[in-house]
C-alpha positions as CSV (number, residue, x, y, z in Angstrom):
1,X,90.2,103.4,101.1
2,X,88.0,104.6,98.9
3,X,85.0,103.3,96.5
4,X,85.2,105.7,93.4
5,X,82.8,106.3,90.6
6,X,84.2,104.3,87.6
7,X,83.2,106.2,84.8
8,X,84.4,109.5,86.0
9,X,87.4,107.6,87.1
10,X,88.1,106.2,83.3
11,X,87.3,109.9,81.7
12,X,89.5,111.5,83.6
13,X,92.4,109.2,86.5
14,X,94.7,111.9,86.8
15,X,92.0,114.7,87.7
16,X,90.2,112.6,89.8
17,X,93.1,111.1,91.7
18,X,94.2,114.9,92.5
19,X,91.4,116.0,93.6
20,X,91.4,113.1,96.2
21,X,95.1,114.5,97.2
22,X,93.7,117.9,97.8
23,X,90.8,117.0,99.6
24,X,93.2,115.2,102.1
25,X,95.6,117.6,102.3
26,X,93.1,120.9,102.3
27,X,91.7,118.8,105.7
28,X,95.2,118.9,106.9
29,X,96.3,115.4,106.2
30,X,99.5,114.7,105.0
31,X,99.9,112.0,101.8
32,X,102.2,109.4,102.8
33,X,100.9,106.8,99.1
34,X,98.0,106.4,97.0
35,X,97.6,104.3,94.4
36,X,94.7,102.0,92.2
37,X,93.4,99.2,94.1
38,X,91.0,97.8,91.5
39,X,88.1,97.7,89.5
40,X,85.5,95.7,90.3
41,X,81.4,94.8,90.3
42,X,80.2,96.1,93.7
43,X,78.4,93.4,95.8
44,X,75.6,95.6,95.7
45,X,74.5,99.2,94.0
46,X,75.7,102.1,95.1
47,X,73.9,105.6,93.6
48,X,72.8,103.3,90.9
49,X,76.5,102.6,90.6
50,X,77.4,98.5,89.9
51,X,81.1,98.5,89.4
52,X,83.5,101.0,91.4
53,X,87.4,101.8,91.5
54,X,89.1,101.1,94.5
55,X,91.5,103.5,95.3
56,X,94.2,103.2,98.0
57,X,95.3,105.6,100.4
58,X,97.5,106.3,103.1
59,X,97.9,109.7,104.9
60,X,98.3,111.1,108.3
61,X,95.9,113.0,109.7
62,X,95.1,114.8,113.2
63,X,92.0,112.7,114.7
64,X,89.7,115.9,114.9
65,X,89.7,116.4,111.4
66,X,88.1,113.2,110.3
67,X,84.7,114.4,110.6
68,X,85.5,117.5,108.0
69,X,87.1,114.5,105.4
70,X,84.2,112.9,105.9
71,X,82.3,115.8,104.9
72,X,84.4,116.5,102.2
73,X,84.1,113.1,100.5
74,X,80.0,113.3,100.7
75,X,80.2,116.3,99.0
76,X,82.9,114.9,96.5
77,X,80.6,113.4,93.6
78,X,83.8,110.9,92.6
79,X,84.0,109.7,96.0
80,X,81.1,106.8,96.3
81,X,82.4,105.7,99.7
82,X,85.0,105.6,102.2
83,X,86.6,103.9,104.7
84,X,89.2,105.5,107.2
85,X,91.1,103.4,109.8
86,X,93.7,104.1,112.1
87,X,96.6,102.2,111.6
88,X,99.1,101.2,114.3
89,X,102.6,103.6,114.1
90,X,104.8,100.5,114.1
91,X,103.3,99.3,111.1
92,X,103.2,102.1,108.6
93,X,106.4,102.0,107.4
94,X,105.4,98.4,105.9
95,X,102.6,99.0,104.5
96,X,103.3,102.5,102.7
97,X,106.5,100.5,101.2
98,X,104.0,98.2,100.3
99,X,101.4,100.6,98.5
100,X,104.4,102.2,96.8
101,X,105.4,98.7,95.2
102,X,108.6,98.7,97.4
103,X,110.6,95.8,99.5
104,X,111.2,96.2,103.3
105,X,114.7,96.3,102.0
106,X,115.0,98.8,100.0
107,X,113.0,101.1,102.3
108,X,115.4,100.4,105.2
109,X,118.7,101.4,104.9
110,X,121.7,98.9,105.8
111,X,122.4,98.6,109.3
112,X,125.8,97.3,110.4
113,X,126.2,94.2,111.5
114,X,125.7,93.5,115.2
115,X,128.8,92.2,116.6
């Protein structure tokens, strides 16, 4: 997840959403969805920021390189703040479908019937 800077967001949502892909995939990650989240007032100011774009993202990544994406995003003046949590294998099928704006069914493919 991560807390963009609004205004550069609304000049430019295709730039800055790239640039988000590279930075995750120059640290070695690899994209699995990433969409808009929201827009909305932050509970409190960030960088003299008071509304941010939530963007969300799902990507796999090597544990070790976490701390270089970290690095990446505090030097990334779009990138307000960020969140990274490890998400259990059985459940990422799910929740990339979900992201995507797909069903469980149409992600799975038919499987005969038991009999």
């Amino acid at each position: 997840m991560f807390i963009l800077d609004s205004n550069r967001y609304a000049r430019d949502p295709n730039g800055v959403a790239t640039k988000l892909h590279e930075m995750i995939e120059s640290c070695g990650g690899e994209l699995l969805a990433s969409r808009l989240w929201n827009e909305q007032k932050l509970a409190y100011q960030i960088r003299k920021h008071r509304k941010g774009t939530y963007w969300l993202t799902y990507f796999r990544m090597e544990s070790t390189k976490l701390n270089e994406l970290t690095r990446a995003c505090q030097l990334n003046d779009n990138v307000l703040r960020n969140l990274t949590l490890a998400v259990d294998e059985r459940l990422v099928d799910a929740l990339v479908a979900h992201a995507r704006g797909e069903t469980a069914a149409e992600t799975t493919e038919e499987a005969p019937a038991a009999t």
